[in-house]
N, C-alpha and C positions, 0 to 999 in steps of 0.2 A: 725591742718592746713596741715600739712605734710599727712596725710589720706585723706584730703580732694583733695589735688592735686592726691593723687596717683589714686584716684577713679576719678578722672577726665580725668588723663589719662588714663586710662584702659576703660572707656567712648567713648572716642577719638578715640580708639585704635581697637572697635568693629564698631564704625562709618565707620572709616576705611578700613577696612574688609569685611565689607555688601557691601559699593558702589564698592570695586575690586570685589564682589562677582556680583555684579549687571552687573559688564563690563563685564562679562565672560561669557557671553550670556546665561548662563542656568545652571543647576544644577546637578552636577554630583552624580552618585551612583554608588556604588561598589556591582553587584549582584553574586551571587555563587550561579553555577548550574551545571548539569553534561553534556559533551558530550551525544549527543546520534545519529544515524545512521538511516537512512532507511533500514531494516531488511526484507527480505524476507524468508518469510519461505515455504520450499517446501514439501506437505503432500502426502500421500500416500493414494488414490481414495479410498482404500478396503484392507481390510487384508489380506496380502502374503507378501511370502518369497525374502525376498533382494537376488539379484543372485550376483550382479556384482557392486561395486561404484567405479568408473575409476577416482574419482577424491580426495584427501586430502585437509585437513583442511588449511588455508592460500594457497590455491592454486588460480590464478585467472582463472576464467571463462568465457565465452560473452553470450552472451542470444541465449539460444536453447542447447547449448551445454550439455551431458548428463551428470545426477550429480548420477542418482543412477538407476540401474535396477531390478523392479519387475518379480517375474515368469510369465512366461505366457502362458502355459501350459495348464489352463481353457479356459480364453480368447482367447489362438488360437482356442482351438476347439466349442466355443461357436461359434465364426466367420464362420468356415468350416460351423457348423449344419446350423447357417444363411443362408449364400451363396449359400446351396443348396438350400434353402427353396424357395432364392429368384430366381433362376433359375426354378425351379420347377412355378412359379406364374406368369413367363414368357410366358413360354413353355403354360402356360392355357389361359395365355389371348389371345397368335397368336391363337389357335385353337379359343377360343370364337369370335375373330372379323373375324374368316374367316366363322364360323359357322352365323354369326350376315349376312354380307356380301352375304352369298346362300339364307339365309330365305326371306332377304330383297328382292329380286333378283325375287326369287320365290312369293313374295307378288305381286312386280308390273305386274309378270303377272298374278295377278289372280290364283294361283293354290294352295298357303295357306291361311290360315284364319289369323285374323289380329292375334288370342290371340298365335299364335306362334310363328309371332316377333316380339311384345311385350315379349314372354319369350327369344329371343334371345338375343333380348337387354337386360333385366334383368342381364342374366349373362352372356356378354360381362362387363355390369357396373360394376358387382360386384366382376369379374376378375381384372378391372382395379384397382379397391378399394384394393384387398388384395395384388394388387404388390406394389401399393404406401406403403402398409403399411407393407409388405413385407421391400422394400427399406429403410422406418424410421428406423427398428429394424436392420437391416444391418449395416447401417450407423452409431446409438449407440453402434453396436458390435465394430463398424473401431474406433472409437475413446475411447470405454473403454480400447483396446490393446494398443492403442498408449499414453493413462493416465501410463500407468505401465510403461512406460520410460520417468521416471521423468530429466526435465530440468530445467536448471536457465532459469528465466526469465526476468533477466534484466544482463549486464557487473557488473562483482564486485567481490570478492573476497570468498570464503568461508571458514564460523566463526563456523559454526559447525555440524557436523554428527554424531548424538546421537546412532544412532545404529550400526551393525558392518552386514559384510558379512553373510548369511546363518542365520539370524537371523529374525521372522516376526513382521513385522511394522501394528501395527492397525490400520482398517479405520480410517484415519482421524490422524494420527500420523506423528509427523514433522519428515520427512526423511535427511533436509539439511537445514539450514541456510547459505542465501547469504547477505552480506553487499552490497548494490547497489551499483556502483560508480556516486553518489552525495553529495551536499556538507555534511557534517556533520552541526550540529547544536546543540545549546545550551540551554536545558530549566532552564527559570530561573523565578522568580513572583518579577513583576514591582508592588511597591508602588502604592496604589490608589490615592494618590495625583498626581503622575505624567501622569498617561494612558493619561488623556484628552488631553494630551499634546505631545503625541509620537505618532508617524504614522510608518505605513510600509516603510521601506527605511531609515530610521535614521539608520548611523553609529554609532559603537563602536569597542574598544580594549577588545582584550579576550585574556588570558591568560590560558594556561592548563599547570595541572600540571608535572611535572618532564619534560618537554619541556620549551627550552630556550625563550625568545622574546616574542611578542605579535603575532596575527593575526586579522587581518581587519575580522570585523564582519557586520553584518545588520541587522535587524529587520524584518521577513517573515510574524510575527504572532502575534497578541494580542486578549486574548480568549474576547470575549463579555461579559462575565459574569464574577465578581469579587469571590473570595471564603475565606475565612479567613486563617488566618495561624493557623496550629495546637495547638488545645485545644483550642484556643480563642470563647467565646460564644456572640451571638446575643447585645449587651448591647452600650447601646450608646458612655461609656465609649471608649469603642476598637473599634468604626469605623473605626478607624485609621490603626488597623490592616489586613482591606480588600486590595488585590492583585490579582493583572490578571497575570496568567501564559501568557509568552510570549517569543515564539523563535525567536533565535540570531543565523541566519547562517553565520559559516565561510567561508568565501570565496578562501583563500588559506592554507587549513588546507593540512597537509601528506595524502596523499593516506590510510598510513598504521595505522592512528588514529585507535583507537578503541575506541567502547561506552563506558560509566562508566565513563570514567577518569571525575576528578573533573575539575574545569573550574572557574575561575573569570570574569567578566566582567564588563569593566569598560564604563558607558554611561552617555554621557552627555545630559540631556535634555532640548531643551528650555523654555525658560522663559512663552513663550506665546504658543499657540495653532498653528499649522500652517495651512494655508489655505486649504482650498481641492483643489485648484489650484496648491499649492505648495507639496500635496503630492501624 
């Protein structure tokens, strides 16, 4: 008898429980995931020598500001050989349109033949043609010199410069890492029972580690596609185990956060789906 009451209460006891779980408008989950940052990484057009990096690592920056200097040594003199070139394709077209200008002159009255300016014209066009094109290669010389003075491209802090002064950086090799100043965020995978039921803009508490309090977080992102959690296989069994990667930006995180740190968060979801109107 005494069994039978205690199983009655403990009966009672999860009744209980379910409906204050029911008032609580939705269902909470503890997810754990790491900070991470918007990272900008700044590479190097073509392989040369670092002359000059004006800036250290935690140092902050604003956008434009110079992070590291290429030689330029080639590219100045690639530019010079240009520049004459395209002086030179100048200097031929004034003489073709003034040569164009006599023959023509000379046609109406009558004193040359037509196929002579038809050939003035010819090369007046074909003057005009090789300054335009003249000017394109110009123009790629002005801005391959001005790639080898590499700058941030957004306000933010700089996380890291892999290489050091007098050292050559290959096509295509990261010369600087900047941390943007935006919010940081948190990846973390929402349970596939819950997605249908979380929108962009739902709040949550996050916590990072070896930092005191919480931070007011949001929801930016929920991937489309569900993926399994590792080692789990295709089997009807472990549906259960399908999750949508989804970020959780912090809204008043430190400036001086850095990526990696580990992260709890804490979301409550509701019960029901919410409108498209409501999200």
């Amino acid at each position: 008898m005494r069994r039978m009451q205690a199983l009655r209460g403990i009966a009672t006891l999860v009744v209980l429980l379910a409906a204050l779980a029911g008032c609580s408008g939705g269902e909470t989950f503890e997810l754990v995931g790491t900070v991470e940052r918007k990272n900008i990484e700044l590479a190097a057009p073509v392989s040369e020598v670092i002359v000059d990096i004006p800036v250290q690592v935690g140092q902050r920056v604003e956008a434009g500001e110079l992070i590291a200097q290429l030689d330029v040594e080639v590219a100045e003199a690639e530019l010079r050989a240009r520049q004459a070139v395209y002086q030179a394709a100048q200097a031929t077209l004034t003489e073709e349109q003034k040569d164009f200008q006599r023959v023509e002159g000379l046609r109406r009255a009558n004193v040359t033949a037509t196929s002579e300016l038809d050939r003035a014209r010819r090369e007046r066009d074909e003057a005009q043609a090789a300054l335009a094109e003249s000017a394109a290669r110009l123009k790629q010389s002005e801005k391959r010199l001005a790639d080898l003075s590499i700058r941030s491209r957004a306000d933010g802090v700089v996380d890291q410069i892999p290489f050091d002064e007098g050292e050559r950086v290959p096509a295509g090799g990261v010369v600087a890492v900047v941390l943007a100043d935006e919010n940081p965020w948190v990846r973390v995978w929402l349970p596939a029972r819950a997605a249908a039921r979380v929108r962009p803009g739902l709040e949550a508490a996050v916590r990072v580690q070896g930092l005191d309090g919480s931070f007011a977080g949001r929801i930016v992102d929920i991937a489309r596609e569900p993926e399994f959690t590792p080692h789990y296989a295709l089997t009807e069994e472990e549906r259960a185990h399908l999750v949508f990667e989804t970020r959780i930006e912090l809204l008043d995180a430190p400036a001086e956060l850095r990526p990696g740190v580990a992260a709890q968060v804490n979301l409550t979801v509701p019960d029901t789906a919410p409108s498209e109107d409501a999200s």
